[in-house]
Residue, then its C-alpha position, 0 to 999 in steps of 0.5 A: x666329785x671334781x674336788x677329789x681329782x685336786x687331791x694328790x694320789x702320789x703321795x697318799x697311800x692307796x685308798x686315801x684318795x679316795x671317797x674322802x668326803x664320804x670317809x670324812x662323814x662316816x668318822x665324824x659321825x662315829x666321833x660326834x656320836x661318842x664324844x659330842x661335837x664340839x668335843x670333836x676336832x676337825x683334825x681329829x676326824x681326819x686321821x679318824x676317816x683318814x685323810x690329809x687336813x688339806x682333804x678334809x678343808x677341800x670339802x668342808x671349809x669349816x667346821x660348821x659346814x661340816x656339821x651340817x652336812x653331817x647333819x643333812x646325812x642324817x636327815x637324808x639316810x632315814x636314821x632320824x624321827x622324821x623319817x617315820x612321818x615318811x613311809x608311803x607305805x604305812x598309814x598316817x596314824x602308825x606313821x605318828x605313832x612311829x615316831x616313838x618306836x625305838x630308833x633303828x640303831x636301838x642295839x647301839x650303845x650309848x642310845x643317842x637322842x635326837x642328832x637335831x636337838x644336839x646340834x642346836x644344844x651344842x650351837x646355842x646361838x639361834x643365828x648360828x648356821x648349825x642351829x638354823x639348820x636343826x630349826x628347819x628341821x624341827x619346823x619341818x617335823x611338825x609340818x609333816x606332822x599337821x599333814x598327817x593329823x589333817x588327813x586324820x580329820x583329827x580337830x585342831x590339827x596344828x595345836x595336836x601336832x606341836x603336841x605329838x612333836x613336843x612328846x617325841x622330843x621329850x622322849x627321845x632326850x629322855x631316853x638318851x639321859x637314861x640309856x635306855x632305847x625304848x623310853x619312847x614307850x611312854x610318850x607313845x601312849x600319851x600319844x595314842x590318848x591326844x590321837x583318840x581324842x583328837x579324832x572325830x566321833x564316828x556313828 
């Protein structure tokens, strides 16, 4: 907030000055999106959001900073696969299940994958920050997954769970390779067979 009172209002025109961090996500998300990040420039994002390339390295000193942040308000913004594995208000087996249901931005065109994968895809090095980050979030994924498979009573709870992450993965990929929003249709009923067989007998 404090950076935004540094930027020059006299010589921006009006609007400029202002939510330049939150204009700056919103472009690259729109960018990263269509053309990759790595196709992205940072200099395009700027005359995308628009702001000044001094704005712009003010908040984001580097182009991975930039990544990540994109990346961290993804995660916080409820548009991810993990955030299924989330919902207070929903049992934990439809909450599993719901990580193969078609992604709330399903009308959009092209489908994407998962934004996590990508990043580390397109930052290949396992110390680059921007794949430390897509790791956690992975790692962090299948964590919420055991938890809910252990309040299941479901046997082998950690093996099943990098199942269900594995199947989540695989679908969503698959479903940007193929454009086509409800592939997760599929996983979602090996799924439901590893659940079922998972759980413990009842009398």
């Amino acid at each position: 907030m404090g950076a935004t009172t540094t930027t020059s209002t006299t010589t921006a025109p009006q609007g400029r000055g202002r939510g330049g961090r939150e204009r700056v996500l919103a472009a690259a998300a729109r960018l990263f999106a269509v053309q990759g990040i790595n196709a992205t420039g940072m200099e395009q994002v700027a005359e995308e959001a628009p702001v000044s390339k001094r704005t712009l390295y003010v908040h984001f000193r580097t182009k991975a900073d930039l990544v990540i942040a994109h990346l961290q308000d993804l995660a916080s913004s409820g548009a991810t696969l993990e955030s299924a594995l989330t919902r207070a208000d929903v049992p934990p087996r439809e909450r599993i299940l719901g990580l193969f249901d078609p992604p709330p931005a399903a009308d959009a065109a092209p489908v994407r994958g998962c934004p996590f994968i990508d990043a580390a895809a397109e930052f290949p090095d396992p110390e680059n920050a921007v794949h430390s980050y897509a790791r956690e979030q992975k790692l962090r994924m299948v964590e919420l997954v055991t938890v809910l498979v252990t309040e299941l009573g479901c046997r082998e709870p950690a093996a099943l769970a990098e199942q269900l992450v594995t199947l989540a993965d695989g679908a969503a990929s698959r479903a940007m390779v193929l454009d086509d929003a409800g592939y997760g249709r599929h996983a979602r009923a090996a799924a439901e067979i590893l659940l079922a067989h998972a759980l413990p007998e009842t009398a």
